[in-house]
C-alpha positions as a printed NumPy array, in Angstrom:
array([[  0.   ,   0.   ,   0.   ],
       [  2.593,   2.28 ,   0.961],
       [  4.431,   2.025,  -2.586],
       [  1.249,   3.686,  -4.306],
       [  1.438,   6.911,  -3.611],
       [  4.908,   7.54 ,  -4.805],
       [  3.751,   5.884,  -7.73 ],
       [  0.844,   7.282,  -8.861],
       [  2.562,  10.787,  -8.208],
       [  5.082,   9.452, -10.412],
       [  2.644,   8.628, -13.094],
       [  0.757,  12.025, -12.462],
       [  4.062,  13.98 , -12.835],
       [  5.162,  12.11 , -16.456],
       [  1.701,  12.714, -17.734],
       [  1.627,  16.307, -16.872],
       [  5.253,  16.921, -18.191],
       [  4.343,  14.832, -21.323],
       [  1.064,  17.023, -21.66 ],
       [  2.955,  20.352, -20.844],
       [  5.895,  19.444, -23.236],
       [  3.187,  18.726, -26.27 ],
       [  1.216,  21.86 , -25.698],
       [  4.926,  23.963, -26.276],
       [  5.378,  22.122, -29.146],
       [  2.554,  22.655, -30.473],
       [  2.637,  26.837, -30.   ],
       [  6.25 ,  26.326, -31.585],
       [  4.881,  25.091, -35.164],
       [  4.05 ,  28.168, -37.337],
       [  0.735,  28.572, -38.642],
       [ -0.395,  29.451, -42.765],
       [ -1.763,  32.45 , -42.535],
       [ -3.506,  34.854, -45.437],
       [  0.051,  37.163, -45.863],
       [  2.003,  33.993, -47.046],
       [ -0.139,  33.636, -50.198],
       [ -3.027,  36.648, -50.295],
       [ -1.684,  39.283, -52.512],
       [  1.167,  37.521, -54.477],
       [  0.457,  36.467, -58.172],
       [  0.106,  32.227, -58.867],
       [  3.917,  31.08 , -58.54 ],
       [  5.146,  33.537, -55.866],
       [  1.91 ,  32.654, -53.73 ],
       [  2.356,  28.743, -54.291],
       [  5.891,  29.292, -53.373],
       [  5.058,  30.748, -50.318],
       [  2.573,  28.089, -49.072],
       [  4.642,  24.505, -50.117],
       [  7.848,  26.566, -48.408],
       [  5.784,  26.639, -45.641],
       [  4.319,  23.397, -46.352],
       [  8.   ,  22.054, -46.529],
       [  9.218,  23.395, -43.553],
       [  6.077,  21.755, -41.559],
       [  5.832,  18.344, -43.166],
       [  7.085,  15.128, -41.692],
       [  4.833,  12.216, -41.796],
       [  5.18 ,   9.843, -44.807],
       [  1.649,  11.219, -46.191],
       [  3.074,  14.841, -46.045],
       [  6.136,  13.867, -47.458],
       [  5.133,  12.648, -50.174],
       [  2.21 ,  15.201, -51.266],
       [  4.886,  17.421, -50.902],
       [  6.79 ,  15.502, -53.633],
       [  4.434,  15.312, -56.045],
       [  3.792,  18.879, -56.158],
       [  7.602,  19.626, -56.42 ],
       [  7.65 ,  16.832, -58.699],
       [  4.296,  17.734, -61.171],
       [  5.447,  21.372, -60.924],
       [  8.943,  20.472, -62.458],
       [ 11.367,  20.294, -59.475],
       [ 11.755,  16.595, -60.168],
       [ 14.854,  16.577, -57.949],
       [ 13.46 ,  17.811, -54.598],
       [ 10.246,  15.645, -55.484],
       [ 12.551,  12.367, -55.527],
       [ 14.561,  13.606, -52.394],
       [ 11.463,  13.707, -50.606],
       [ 10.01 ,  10.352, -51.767],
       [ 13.643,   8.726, -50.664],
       [ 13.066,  10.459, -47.017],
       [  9.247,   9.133, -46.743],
       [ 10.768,   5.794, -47.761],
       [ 13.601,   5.493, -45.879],
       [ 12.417,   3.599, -43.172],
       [  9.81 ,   1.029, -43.555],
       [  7.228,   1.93 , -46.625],
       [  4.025,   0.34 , -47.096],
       [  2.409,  -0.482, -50.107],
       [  0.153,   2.299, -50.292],
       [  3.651,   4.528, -49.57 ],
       [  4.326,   3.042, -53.001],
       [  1.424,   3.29 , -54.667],
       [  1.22 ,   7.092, -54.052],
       [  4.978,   7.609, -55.642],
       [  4.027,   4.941, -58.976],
       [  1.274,   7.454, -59.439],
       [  3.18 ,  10.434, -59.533],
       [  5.636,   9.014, -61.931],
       [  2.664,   8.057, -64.21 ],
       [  1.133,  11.069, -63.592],
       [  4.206,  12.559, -65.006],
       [  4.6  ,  10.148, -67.951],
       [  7.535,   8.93 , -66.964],
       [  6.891,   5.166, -67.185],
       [  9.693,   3.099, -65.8  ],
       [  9.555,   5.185, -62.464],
       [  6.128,   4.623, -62.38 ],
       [  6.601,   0.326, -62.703],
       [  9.207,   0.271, -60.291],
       [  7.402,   2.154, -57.519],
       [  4.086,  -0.052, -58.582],
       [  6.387,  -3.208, -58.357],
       [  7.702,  -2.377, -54.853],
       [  4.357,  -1.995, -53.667],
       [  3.431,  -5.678, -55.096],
       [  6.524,  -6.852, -53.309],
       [  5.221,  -5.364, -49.966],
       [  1.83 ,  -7.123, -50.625],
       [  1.542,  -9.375, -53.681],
       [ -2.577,  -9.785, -52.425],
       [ -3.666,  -6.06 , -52.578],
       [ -6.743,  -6.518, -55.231],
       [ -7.296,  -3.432, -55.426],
       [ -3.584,  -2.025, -56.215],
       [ -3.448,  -5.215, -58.835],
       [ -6.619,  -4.122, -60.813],
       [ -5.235,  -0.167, -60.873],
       [ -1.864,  -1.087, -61.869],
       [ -3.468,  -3.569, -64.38 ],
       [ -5.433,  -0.103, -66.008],
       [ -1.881,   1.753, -66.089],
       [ -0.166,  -1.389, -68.119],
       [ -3.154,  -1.245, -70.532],
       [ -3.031,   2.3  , -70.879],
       [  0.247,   2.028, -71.69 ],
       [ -0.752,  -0.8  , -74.231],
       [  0.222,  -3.789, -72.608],
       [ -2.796,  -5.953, -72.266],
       [ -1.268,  -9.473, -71.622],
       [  0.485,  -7.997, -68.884],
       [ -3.268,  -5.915, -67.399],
       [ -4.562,  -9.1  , -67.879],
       [ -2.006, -11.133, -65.569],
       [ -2.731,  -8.579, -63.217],
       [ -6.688,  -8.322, -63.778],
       [ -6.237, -12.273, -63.132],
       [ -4.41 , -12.095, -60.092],
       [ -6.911,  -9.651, -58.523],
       [ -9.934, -11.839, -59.343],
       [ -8.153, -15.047, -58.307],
       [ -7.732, -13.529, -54.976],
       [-11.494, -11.794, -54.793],
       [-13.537, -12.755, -57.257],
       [-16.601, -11.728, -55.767],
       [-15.399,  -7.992, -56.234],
       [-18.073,  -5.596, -58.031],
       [-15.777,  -2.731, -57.018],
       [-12.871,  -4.12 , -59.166],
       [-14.713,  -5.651, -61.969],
       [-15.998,  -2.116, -62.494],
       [-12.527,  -0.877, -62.814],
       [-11.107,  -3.359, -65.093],
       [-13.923,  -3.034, -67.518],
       [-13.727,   1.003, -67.653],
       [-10.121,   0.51 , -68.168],
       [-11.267,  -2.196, -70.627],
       [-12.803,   0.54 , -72.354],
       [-10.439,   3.433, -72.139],
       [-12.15 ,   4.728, -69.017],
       [ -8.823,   6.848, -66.335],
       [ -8.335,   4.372, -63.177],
       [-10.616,   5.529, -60.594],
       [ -7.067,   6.383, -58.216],
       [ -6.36 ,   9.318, -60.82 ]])
């Protein structure tokens, strides 16, 4: 009984100091405000807001949304630095799946099938990213290897409306859905 106190006074102080330490960081981060953009024609305005955008941005998400505008907007460089930071660690599929679309996005193809393929590596049984990556291989013209793809998704869920939608509007020159 007498160990308790201390204890929960222990706790009580570590929660507090946790609570007190996430409030200052929280005043600490900048906020967007009208003056960075209002004002300022198109490119100095959108320069304004993904500076501050960069300077805030650090989970994977932000990271690379951040990339893809630097990317779409012609900084390919900074828009591959940043997709090497948000996949430095441990990516997910879906971390993958974001970057293959920005390559596509951008035409540039073989980008585009190497990000796609890492996220297949990740998880071979995503029927969902194996339908849309099936649509960008037939958009691309190359329907035996859509098909594998289209195949692989129905072996796994055949049952899938959702996905047999998909293939047949990429069937019939209908954008994936994910674009």
């Amino acid at each position: 009984m007498l160990y308790r106190f201390p204890v929960r006074i222990l706790s009580l102080t570590l929660v507090l100091l946790f609570a007190g330490w996430g409030a200052l960081m929280a005043k600490d981060k900048p906020k967007l405000d009208r003056a960075t953009y209002q004002g300022k024609d198109a490119a100095a305005a959108g320069g304004a807001v993904l500076d501050w955008a960069s300077q805030n941005a650090d989970g994977t998400w932000e990271l690379i949304a951040l990339g893809r505008v630097l990317y779409l907007s012609g900084d390919k460089e900074a828009g591959r630095d940043l997709f090497d930071r948000a996949t430095r660690e441990k990516p997910s599929d879906a971390d993958w799946m974001k970057i293959g679309r920005v390559y596509e996005e951008a035409d540039d193809w073989p980008e585009a099938q190497e990000a796609f393929d890492k996220s297949l590596r990740i998880d071979p049984e995503d029927e969902d990213n194996l339908i849309e990556i099936g649509c960008y291989y037939l958009e691309r013209g190359d329907r035996v290897r859509a098909e594998e793809l289209f195949d692989r998704s129905f072996g796994l869920k055949p049952e899938s409306v959702r996905n047999a939608i998909e293939a047949a509007g990429c069937l019939l020159g209908v954008e994936p859905r994910s674009k």
